[in-house]
FITI-430966 format. One record per residue (C-alpha): residue in one letter; z, y, x. Coordinates in pm, whole numbers, padded with zeros to 5 digits, always signed. Layout:
aZYX ...
end
This chain:
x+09737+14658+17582 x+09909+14692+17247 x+10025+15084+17394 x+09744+15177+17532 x+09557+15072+17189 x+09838+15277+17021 x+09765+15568+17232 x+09403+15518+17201 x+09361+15516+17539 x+09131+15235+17529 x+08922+15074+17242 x+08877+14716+17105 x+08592+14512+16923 x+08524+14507+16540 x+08292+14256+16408 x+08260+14481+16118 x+08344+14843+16013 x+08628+14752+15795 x+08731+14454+16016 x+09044+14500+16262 x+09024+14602+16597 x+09078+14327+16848 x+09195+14415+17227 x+09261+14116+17348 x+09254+13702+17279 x+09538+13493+17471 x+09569+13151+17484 x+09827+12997+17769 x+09671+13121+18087 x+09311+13238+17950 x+09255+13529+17824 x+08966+13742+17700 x+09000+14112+17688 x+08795+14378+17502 x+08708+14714+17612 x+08481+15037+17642 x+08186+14996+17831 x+08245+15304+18047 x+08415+15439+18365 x+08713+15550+18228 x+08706+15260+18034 x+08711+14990+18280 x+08989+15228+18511 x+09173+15192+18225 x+09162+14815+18177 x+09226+14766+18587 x+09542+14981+18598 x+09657+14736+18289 x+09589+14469+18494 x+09795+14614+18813 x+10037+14668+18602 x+10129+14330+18494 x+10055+14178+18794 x+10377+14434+18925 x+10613+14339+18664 x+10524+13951+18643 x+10465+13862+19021 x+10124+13672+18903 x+09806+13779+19051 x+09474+13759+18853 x+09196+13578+19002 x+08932+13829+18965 x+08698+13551+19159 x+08717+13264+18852 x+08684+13591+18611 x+08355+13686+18468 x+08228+13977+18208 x+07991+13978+17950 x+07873+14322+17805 x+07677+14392+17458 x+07311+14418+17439 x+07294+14836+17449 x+07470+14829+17782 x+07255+14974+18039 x+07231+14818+18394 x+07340+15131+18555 x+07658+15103+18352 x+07699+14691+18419 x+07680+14756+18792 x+07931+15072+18799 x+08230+14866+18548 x+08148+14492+18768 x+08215+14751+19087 x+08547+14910+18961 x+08686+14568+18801 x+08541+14352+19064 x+08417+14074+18801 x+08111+13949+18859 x+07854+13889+18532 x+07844+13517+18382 x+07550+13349+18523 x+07482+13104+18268 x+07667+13142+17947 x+08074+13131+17984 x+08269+12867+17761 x+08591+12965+17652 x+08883+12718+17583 x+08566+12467+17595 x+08344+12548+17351 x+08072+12833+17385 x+08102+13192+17322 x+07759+13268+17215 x+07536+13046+16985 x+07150+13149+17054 x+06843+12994+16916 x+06848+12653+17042 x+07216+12531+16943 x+07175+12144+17061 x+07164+12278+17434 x+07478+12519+17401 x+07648+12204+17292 x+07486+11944+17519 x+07845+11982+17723 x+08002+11719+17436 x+07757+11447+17564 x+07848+11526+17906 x+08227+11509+17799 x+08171+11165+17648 x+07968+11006+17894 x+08229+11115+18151 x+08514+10954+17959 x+08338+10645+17915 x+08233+10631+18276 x+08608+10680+18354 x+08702+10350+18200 x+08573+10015+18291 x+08409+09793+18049 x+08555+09462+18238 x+08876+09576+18119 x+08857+09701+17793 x+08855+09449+17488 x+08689+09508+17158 x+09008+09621+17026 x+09095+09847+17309 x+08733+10056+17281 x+08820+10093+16899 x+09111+10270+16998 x+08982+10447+17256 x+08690+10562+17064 x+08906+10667+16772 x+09186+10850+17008 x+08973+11031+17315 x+08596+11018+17202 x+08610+11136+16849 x+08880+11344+16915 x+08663+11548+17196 x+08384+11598+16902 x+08618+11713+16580 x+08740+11967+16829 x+08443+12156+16904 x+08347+12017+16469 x+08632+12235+16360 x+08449+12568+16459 x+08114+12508+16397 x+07829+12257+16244 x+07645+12058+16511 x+07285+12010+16464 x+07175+11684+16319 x+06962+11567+16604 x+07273+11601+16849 x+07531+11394+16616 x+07272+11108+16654 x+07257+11111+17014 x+07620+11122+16978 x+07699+10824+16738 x+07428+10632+16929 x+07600+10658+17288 x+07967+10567+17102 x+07725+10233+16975 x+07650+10161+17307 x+07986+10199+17450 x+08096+09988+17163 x+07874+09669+17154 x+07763+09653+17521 x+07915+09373+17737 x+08078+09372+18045 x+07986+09574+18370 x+07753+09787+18128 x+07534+09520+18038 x+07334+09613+17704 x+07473+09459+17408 x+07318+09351+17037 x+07396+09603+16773 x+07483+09361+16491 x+07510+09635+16283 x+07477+10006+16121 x+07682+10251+16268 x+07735+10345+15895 x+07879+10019+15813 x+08123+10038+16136 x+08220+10402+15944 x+08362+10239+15622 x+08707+10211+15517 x+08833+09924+15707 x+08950+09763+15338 x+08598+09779+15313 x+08483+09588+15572 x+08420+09870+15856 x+08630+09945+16149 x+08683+10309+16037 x+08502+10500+16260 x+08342+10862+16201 x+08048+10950+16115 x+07987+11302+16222 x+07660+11416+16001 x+08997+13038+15550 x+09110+12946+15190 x+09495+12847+15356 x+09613+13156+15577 x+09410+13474+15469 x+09640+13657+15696 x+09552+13520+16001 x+09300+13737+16247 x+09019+13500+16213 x+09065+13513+15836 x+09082+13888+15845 x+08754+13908+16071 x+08543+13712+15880 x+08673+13889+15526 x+08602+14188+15636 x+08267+14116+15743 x+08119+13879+15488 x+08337+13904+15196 x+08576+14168+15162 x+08535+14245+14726 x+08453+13833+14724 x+08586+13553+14632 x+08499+13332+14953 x+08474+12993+14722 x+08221+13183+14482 x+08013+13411+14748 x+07649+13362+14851 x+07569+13328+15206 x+07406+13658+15288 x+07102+13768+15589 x+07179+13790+16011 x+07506+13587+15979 x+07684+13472+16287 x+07616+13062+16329 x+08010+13077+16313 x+08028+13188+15994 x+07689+12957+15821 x+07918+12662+15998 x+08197+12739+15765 x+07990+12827+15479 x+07811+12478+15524 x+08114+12289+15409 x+08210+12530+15120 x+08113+12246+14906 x+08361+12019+15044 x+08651+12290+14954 x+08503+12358+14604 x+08521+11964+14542 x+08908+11889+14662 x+09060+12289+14590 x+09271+12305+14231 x+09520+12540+14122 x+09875+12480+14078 x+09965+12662+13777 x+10207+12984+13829 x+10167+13254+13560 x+09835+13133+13490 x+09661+13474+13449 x+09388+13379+13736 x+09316+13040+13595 x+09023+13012+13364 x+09053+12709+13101 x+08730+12589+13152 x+08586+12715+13508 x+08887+12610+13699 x+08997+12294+13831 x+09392+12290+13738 x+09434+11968+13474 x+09496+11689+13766 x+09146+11468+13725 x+08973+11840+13582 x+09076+13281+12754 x+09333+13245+13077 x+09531+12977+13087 x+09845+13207+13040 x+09790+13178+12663 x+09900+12841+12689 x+10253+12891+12808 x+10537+13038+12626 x+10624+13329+12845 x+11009+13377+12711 x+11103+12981+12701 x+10873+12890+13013 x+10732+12564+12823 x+10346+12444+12764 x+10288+12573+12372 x+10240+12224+12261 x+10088+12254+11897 x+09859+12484+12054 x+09759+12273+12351 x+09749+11970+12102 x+09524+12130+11864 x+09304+12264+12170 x+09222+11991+12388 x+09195+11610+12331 x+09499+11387+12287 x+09481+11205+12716 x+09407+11574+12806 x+09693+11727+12606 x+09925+11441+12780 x+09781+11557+13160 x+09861+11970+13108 x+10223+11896+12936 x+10255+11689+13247 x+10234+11947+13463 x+10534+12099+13577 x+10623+12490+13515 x+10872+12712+13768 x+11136+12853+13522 x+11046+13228+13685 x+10700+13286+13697 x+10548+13304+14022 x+10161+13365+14115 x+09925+13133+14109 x+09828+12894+14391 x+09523+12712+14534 x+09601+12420+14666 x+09440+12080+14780 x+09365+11821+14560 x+09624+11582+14789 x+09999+11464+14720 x+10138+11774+14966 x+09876+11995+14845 x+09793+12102+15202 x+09449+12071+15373 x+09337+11796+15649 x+09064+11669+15822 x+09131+11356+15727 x+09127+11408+15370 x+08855+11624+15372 x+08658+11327+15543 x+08769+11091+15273 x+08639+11272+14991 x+08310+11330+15167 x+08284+10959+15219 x+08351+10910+14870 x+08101+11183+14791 x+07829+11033+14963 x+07813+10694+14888 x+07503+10544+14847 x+07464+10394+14535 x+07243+10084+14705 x+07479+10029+14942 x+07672+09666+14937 x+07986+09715+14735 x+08285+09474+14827 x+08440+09224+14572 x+08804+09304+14523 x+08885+09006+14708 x+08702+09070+15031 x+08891+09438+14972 x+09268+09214+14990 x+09187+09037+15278 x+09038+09338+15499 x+09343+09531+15408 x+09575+09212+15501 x+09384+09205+15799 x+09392+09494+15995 x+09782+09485+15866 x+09902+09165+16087 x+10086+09189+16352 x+09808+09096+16606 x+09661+09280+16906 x+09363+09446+16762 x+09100+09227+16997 x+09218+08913+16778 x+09162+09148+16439 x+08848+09251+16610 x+08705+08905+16652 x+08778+08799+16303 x+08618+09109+16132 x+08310+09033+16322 x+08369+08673+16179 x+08368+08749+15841 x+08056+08945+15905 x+07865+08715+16139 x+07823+08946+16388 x+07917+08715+16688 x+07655+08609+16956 x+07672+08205+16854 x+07299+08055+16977 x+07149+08051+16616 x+07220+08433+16571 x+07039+08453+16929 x+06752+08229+16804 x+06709+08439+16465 x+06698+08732+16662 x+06454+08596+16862 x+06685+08634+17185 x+06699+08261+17287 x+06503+07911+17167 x+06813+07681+17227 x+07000+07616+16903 x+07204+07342+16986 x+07619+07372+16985 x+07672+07421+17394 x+08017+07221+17299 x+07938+06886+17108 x+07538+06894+17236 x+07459+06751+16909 x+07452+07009+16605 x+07280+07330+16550 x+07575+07657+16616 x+07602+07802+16333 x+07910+07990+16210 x+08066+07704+16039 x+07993+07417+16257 x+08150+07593+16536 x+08490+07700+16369 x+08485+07398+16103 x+08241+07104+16194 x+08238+07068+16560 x+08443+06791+16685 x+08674+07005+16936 x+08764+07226+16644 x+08868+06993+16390 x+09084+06867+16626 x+09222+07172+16696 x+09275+07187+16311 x+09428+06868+16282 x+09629+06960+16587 x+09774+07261+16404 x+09860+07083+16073 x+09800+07320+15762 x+10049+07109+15578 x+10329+07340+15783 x+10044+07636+15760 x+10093+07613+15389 x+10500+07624+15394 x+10469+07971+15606 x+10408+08300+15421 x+10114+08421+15285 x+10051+08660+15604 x+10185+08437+15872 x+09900+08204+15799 x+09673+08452+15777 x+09808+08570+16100 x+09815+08207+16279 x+09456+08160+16113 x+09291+08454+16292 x+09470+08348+16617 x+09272+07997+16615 x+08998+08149+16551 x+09016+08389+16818 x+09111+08104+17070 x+08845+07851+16931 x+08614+08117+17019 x+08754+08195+17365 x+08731+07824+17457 x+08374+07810+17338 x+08291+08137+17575 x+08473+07944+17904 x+08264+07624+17795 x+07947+07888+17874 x+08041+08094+18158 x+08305+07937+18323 x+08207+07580+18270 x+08593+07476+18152 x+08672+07300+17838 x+09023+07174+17706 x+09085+06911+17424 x+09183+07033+17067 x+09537+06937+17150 x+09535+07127+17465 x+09390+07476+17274 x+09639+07405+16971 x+09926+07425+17226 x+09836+07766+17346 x+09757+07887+16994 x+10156+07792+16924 x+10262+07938+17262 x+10051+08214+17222 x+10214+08314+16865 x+10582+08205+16965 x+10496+08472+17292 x+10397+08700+17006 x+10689+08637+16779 x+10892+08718+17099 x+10780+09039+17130 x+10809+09170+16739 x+11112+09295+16634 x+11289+09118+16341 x+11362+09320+16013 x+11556+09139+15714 x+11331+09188+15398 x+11478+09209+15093 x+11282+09068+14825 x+11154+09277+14569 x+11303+09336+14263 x+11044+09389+13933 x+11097+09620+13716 x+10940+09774+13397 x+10807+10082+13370 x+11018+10330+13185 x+11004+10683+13119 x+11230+10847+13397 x+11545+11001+13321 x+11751+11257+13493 x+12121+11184+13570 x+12391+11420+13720 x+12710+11359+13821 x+12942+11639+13996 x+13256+11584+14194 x+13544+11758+14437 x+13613+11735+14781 x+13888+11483+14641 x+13610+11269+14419 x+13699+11366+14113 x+13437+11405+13839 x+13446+11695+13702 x+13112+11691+13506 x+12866+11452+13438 x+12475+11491+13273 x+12208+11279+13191 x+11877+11321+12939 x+11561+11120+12929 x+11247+11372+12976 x+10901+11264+12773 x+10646+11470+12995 x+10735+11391+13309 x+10452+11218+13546 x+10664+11038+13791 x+11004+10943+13888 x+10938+11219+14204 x+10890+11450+13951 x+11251+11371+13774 x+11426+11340+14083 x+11291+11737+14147 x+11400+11816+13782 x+11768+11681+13837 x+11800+11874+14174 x+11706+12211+13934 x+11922+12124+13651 x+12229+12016+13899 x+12153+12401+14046 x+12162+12555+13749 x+12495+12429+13604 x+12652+12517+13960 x+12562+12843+13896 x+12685+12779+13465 x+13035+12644+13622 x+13046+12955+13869 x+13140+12718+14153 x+13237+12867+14468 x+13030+12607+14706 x+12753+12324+14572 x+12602+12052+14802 x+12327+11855+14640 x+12280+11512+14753 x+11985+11308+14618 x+11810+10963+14686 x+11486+11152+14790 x+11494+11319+15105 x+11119+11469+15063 x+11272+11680+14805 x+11599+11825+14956 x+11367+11909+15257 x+11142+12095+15064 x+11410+12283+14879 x+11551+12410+15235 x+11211+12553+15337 x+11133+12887+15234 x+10744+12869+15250 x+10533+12793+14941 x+10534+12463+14824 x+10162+12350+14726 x+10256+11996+14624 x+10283+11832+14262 x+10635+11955+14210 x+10570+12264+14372 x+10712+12470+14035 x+11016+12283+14026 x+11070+12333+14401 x+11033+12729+14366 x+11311+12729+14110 x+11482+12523+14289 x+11454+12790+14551 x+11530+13088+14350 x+11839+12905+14242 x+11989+12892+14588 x+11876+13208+14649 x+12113+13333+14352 x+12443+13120+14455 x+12413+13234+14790 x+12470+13603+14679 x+12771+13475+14435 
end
């Protein structure tokens, strides 16, 4: 293909005048290939295909193939090219690598596949087998996951990210064999944080390689004398392209520069200070250093502290946009964070630092997540005791199906009712109380957990066991547990004051033998990452001072020597000190 393009022997698709030519798309065993609607076109395109089937032994399956022409092909011309290829045309709309290659008018149906997907997943599994804890991970690992897929190309419509949060609901809350179940909750709620009191789940309502084809396509086409963060979304653009354009927002919010020469970086229209003329004016070109009496007398003294903060490369390199994240790189995931955080609602119920400890504790213990499960619905009475029923007009009986005597409510049945203070009493918090702060948490949950088993087999199965008897299995059941984890010695914790970081240096022989040593406290440096990266470029440097033959840096932060071996841009924090770092090497390797 790539010859026959070079010979112009046959011709590609441009989405665009300026935009590059594109022959073909591969992907594993699918392909898509782009041609001239024409007889000697589609000769031309058959004899490539011969040809590789010769010199690979693999036969194309012209049968599972199908072809798809542009709208000023006429049908004499569609029936002549189907004849010579022997492809037959798509009868309903062809999907490629799953999602669909043309967007019309009504998007929900070209994407009513995804519900399909999910219902057959969920139909795939049975419910009698699946706890609470095992559909959270299976909706967080193979439903959501079949969704951000076909999310990472283009926007769903509203209407059909309903249908599909309301049919992960129902897989979530129904019961056994497919029975119905009570929502006892928002699916908003269940999207929180899980430190603040959801289950983490997601609610569904070009800047990083611009030399990548896609990147070129679309640059070409929609913004080619544009900056893509500052354009305006023009007339009769692709739904591909309004998709992308849709979450511009998202980028504008969590994009900032990390500061090279500074000559693209406006002072006060860029994001670059880490919270918020060029900015070049602002840095002594011959030293490399922040022009402090300048920046002092310019911006506000906690401003002033951020920019000398932030770290310059010793040889100036270009500037770089980069995400507002410790690595500097882009993700889904953070992306989804700072929308969360983006649209709170300001009415919504706003957790008390405590409740915040004890959800993160939580979903932290060592438990199987059904028994994390069953206390998070706990703490939010969301279980199906008989006065939840009776408020929600589901049943008229009230009274505890254990004891016969009280109404159920939350606390009589895990506190008041005979059966489980005895299984209290049984399980002694005296000895609860000598145990660490997380193993009682941790044996806590567990009794709840089985309290609330028993009370289920009292119902349905018509068994019941004394407070002794459940207290036993609660021990067993965490010894079984304890069985299974595999021991670590901690070492305590040792506290320490905060203290402005310093950088120490000590070089040696083969033999051992010191041969220099270093060591200076820096003022403006923002963390003790950041001096560990300034001792690995000062240790560099005075290798190449000394005009030793061979250096070998080691370091007590492995992030750091890692990122000095790789030769792509580094986008983090340190990201200056890393590219001197890397020019360094660059110059004792030619010594």
């Amino acid at each position: 293909m790539r010859l026959a393009m070079k010979e112009s022997l046959i011709k590609g698709a441009k989405a665009s005048k300026r935009g590059p030519t594109i022959s073909y798309l591969l992907f594993a065993d699918d392909c898509i290939l782009f041609g001239e609607a024409t007889n000697k076109g589609a000769r031309l395109l058959k004899g490539i295909l011969k040809e590789y089937e010769e010199c690979s032994s693999q036969c194309v399956n012209f049968n599972k193939s199908t072809i798809f022409y542009s709208s000023n092909t006429s049908e004499e011309n569609k029936g002549e090219i189907s004849a010579i290829l022997g492809v037959r045309p798509p009868i309903d709309m062809e999907k490629y690598l799953g999602l669909p290659n043309v967007v019309g008018r009504r998007k929900k149906e070209s994407f009513q596949n995804l519900k399909e997907k999910v219902h057959f997943r969920i139909k795939g599994w049975s419910n009698r087998f699946l706890s609470q804890g095992g559909k959270e991970v299976f909706i967080k690992s193979v439903l959501q996951t079949i969704l951000a897929y076909a999310m990472s190309c283009f926007l769903l419509p509203n209407s059909l990210c309903g249908e599909l949060e309301r049919i992960i609901a129902n897989f979530w809350w129904q019961k056994a064999h497919g029975k119905k179940g009570i929502h006892w909750c928002q699916w908003q709620l269940m999207c929180r944080p899980k430190d603040e009191g959801g289950i983490c789940f997601r609610s569904w309502r070009i800047q990083n390689n611009p030399n990548s084809l896609v990147a070129q396509v679309l640059k070409a086409k929609y913004f080619l004398n544009e900056d893509f963060l500052n354009l305006r979304l023009g007339n009769n653009c692709s739904f591909t392209w309004k998709s992308i354009c849709a979450v511009k927002g998202v980028l504008t919010d969590g994009l900032c520069w990390k500061v090279g020469r500074g000559s693209e970086i406006s002072v006060l229209n860029d994001v670059w200070i880490p919270i918020i003329i060029l900015l070049a004016k602002l840095i002594d070109e011959s030293s490399r250093k922040w022009k402090e009496e300048l920046i002092g007398s310019t911006f506000t003294e906690d401003v002033a502290v951020k920019i000398l903060c932030i770290p310059l490369a010793k040889e100036p390199h270009d500037d770089i946009l980069a995400w507002s994240e410790s690595l500097g790189e882009f993700t889904v995931r953070s992306a989804y964070k700072l929308l969360q955080g983006i649209e709170i609602d300001p009415r919504a119920y706003v957790l008390q630092t405590d409740y915040r400890k004890f959800y993160k504790k939580l979903w932290l213990l060592n438990l199987p997540s059904k028994i994390k499960v069953t206390a998070w619905k706990i703490s939010w009475n969301y279980l199906p005791i008989r006065f939840n029923m009776h408020h929600r007009k589901l049943s008229n009986n009230t009274i505890c199906p254990r004891c016969g005597k009280e109404v159920e409510t939350m606390n009589h049945l895990f506190r008041e009712c005979p059966i489980s203070k005895s299984v209290w009493e049984e399980l002694s918090f005296s000895e609860f109380l000598k145990a660490s702060h997380m193993e009682f948490i941790r044996i806590f949950c567990c009794a709840l957990w089985a309290i609330w088993g028993e009370r289920n087999k009292r119902i349905h199965e018509k068994v019941s066991r004394s407070g002794k008897e459940i207290a036993n299995f609660i021990d067993s059941y965490i010894l079984e547990l304890n069985g299974i984890e595999v021991k670590i010695p901690k070492v305590p914790p040792e506290v320490k004051r905060w203290k402005h970081p310093p950088v120490g240096i000590v070089a040696r022989d083969r033999e051992g033998t010191v041969l220099l040593s270093y060591s200076v406290i820096h003022q403006q440096v923002a963390s003790v990452f950041d001096a560990e990266a300034i001792a690995c470029r000062i240790a560099t440097q005075i290798d190449i001072d000394m005009q030793w033959p061979k250096l070998v840096i080691e370091g007590d932060a492995l992030s750091i020597i890692k990122k000095c071996r790789i030769r792509s841009k580094d986008k983090s924090m340190i990201g200056a000190y890393i590219h001197s770092i890397q020019q360094l090497l660059a110059k004792i390797k030619r010594c």
